[in-house]
C-alpha positions in Angstrom: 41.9 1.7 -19.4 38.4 2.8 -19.9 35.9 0.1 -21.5 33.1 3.0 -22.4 33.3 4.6 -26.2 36.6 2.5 -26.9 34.9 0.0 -29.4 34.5 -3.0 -27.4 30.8 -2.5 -27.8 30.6 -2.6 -32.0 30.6 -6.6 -31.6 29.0 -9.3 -29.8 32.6 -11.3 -30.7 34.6 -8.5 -28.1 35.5 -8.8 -24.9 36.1 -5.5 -23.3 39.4 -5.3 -21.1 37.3 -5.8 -17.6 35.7 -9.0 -19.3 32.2 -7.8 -20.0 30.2 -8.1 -23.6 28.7 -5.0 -23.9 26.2 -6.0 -26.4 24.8 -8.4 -23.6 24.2 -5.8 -21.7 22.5 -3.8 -24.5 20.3 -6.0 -25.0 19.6 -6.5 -21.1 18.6 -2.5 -21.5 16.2 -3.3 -24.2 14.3 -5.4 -22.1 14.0 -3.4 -19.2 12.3 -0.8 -21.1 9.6 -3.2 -21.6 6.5 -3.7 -19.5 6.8 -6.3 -17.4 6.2 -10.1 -17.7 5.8 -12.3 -14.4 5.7 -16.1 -13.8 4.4 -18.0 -10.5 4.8 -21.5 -10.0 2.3 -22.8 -7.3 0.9 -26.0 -6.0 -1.1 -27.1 -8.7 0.0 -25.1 -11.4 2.1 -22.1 -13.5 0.8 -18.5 -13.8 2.0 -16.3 -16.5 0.9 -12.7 -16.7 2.0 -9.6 -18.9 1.8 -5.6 -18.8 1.4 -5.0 -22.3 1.8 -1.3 -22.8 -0.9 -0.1 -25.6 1.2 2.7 -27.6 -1.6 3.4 -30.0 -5.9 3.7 -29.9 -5.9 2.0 -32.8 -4.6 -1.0 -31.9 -6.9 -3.7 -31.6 -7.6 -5.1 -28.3 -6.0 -9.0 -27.3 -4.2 -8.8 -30.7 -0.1 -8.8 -30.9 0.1 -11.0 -27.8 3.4 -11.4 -25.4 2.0 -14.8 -24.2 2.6 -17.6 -26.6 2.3 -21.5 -26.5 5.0 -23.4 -27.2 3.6 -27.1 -26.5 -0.1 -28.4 -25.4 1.6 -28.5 -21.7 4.0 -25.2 -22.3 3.5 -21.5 -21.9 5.7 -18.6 -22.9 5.7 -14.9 -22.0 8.4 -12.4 -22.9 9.7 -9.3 -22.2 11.5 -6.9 -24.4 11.7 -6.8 -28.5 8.2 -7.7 -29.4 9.7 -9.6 -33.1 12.5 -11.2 -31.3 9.8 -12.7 -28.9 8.2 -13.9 -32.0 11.4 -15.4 -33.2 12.2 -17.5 -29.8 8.6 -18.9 -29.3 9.3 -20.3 -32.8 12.5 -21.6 -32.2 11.2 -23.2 -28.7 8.3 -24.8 -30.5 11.0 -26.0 -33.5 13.1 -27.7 -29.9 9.3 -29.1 -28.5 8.5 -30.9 -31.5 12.1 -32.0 -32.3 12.0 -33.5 -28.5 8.5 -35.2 -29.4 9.9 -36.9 -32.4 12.8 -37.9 -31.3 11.7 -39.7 -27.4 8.2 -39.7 -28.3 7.1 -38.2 -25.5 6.2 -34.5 -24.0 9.2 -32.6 -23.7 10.1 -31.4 -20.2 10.7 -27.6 -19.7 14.3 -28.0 -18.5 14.7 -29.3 -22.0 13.0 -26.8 -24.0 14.8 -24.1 -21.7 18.2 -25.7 -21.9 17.8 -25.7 -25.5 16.7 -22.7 -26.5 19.5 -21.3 -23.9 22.1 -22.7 -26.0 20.1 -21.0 -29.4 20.3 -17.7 -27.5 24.3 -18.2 -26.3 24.9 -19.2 -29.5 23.9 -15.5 -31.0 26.9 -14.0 -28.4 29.5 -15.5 -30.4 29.3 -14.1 -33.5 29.7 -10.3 -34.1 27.8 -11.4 -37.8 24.5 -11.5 -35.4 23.4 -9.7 -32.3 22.3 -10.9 -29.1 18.6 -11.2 -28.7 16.9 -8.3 -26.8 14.5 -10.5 -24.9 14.3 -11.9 -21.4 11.9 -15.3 -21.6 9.5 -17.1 -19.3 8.8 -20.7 -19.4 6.1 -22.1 -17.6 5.0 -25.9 -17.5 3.4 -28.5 -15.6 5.1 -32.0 -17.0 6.1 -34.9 -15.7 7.5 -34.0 -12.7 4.9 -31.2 -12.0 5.0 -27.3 -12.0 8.0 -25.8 -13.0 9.0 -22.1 -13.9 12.3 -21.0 -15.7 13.7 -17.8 -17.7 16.1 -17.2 -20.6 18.1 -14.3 -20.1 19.6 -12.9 -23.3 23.3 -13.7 -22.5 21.9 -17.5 -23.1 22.2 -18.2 -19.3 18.5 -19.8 -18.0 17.5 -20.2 -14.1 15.0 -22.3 -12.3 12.5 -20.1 -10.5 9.9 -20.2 -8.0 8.5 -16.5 -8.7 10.1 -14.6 -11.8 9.9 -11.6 -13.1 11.3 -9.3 -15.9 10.9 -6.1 -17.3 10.6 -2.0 -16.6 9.1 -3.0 -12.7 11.1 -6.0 -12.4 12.5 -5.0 -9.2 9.5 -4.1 -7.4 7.5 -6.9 -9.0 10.0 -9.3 -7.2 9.8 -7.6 -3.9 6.1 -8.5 -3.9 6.6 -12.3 -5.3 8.9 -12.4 -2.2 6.2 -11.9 0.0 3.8 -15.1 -1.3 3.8 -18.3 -0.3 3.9 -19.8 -4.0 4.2 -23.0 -2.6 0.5 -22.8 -1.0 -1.3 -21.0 -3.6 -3.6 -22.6 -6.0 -3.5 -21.0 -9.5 -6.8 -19.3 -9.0 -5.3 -17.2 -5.9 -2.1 -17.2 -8.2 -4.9 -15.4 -10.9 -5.8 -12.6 -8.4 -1.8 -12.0 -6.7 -0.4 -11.9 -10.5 -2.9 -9.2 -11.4 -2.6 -7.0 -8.5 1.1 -7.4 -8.7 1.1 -6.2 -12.4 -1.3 -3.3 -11.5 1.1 -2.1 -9.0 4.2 -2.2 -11.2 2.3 0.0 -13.6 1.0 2.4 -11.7 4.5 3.0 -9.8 6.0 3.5 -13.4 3.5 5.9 -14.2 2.8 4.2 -18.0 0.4 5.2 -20.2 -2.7 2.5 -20.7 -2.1 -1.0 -20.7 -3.5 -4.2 -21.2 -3.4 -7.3 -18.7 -2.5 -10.8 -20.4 -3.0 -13.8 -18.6 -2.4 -17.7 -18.9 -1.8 -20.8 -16.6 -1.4 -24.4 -16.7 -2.7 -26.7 -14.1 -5.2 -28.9 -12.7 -7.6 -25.7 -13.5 -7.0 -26.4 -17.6 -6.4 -30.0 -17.5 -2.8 -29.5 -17.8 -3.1 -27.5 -20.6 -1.6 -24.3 -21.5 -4.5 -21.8 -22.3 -5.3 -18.1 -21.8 -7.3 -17.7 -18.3 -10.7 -17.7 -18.8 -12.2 -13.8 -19.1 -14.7 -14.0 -16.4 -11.8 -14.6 -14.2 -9.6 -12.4 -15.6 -11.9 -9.8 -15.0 -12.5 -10.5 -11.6 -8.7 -10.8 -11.0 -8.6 -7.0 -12.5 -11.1 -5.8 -10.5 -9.9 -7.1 -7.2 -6.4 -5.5 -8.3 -7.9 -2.1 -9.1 -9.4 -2.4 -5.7 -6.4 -3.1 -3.7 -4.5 0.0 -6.0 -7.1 2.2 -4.5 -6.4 0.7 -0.7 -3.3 0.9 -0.9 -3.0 4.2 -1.9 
């Protein structure tokens, strides 16, 4: 028996007869057709960085960001629908707060990102909803120091050394593979995150794009904050540079 065309994909509620949820994987699709979004977790710190793929002129420059804060010590970058994104890094700063009142005390990321797994499983059940069409990274440095996980849309969350999601995905996790996170400080994490973003795009052959950046670290004062432009601009030249070698 065939599962494709049959209508086991009209619900997020049906099984198909080989056991998989087709919406799931829908919504997997929708984020692969995003730029990419990568996370590093180093010695003394968390990396995010984002290919945000500008579709129009007009839009105006470090607007509609992909990078969002979720607590002072918590950073979030996605990948897929842009409004789904928006509705996540919501509901993770809804589970931050809750976690404050309740223990009075910073929330840990495993936490926030077991929580907000459960919020994104809980949209799989129910064929009134739809699964979200988002893939998210979680970046923190809390009590017991850096640590890096992702949301997958099925609900289903991993720890991670080196993540990455997305349209370059796939090659962007070839080149984590070749770091050694574990002895990078988030300054060399600054430069390797933009030369790994510059190479994803240019083997996708995009259109323009624009390179977001944040860490948290010893660098911030444990704070989650966008990386500071002078460096970010450095970072974007040294990745520009490297394209050219490489080439």
């Amino acid at each position: 028996m065939t599962s494709i065309g049959t209508g086991y994909d009209l619900s997020a509620s049906t099984y198909s007869p080989d056991g998989r949820i087709f919406q799931v994987e829908y919504a997997n699709k929708a984020v692969e057709n995003s730029g990419t979004a990568i996370g590093l977790k180093v010695k003394d710190g968390v990396v995010l960085a984002v290919e945000k793929l500008v579709h129009s002129k007009l839009l105006v420059p470090e607007a509609n960001r992909r990078i969002q804060t979720i607590d002072r010590h918590i950073g979030l970058a996605t990948a897929g629908l842009l409004a789904d994104g928006r509705h996540l890094s919501n509901r993770a700063r809804d589970e931050a707060s809750n976690y404050r009142e309740t223990y009075n005390s910073a929330p840990p990321l495993k936490a926030v990102a077991d929580r907000l797994g459960l919020y994104v499983q809980a949209y799989t059940l129910y064929s009134s909803v739809r699964p979200f069409g988002i893939s998210t990274i979680l970046g923190a440095v809390d009590k017991d120091g850096p640590s890096l996980f992702v949301v997958e849309p099925s609900g289903v969350f991993f720890g991670y050394n080196g993540a990455a999601v997305g349209k370059g995905r796939q090659l962007a996790k070839t080149e984590l593979e070749k770091l050694n996170l574990a002895e990078l400080s988030t300054r060399e994490a600054v430069t390797e995150a933009a030369r790994i973003i510059y190479l994803v795009h240019e083997d996708a052959k995009e259109k323009e794009f624009e390179l977001e950046m944040s860490w948290i670290g010893t660098e911030s004062g444990g704070v989650h904050v966008h990386v500071p432009k002078d460096l970010l601009q450095e970072a974007e030249a040294a990745a520009k540079a490297a394209l050219e070698n490489f080439e």
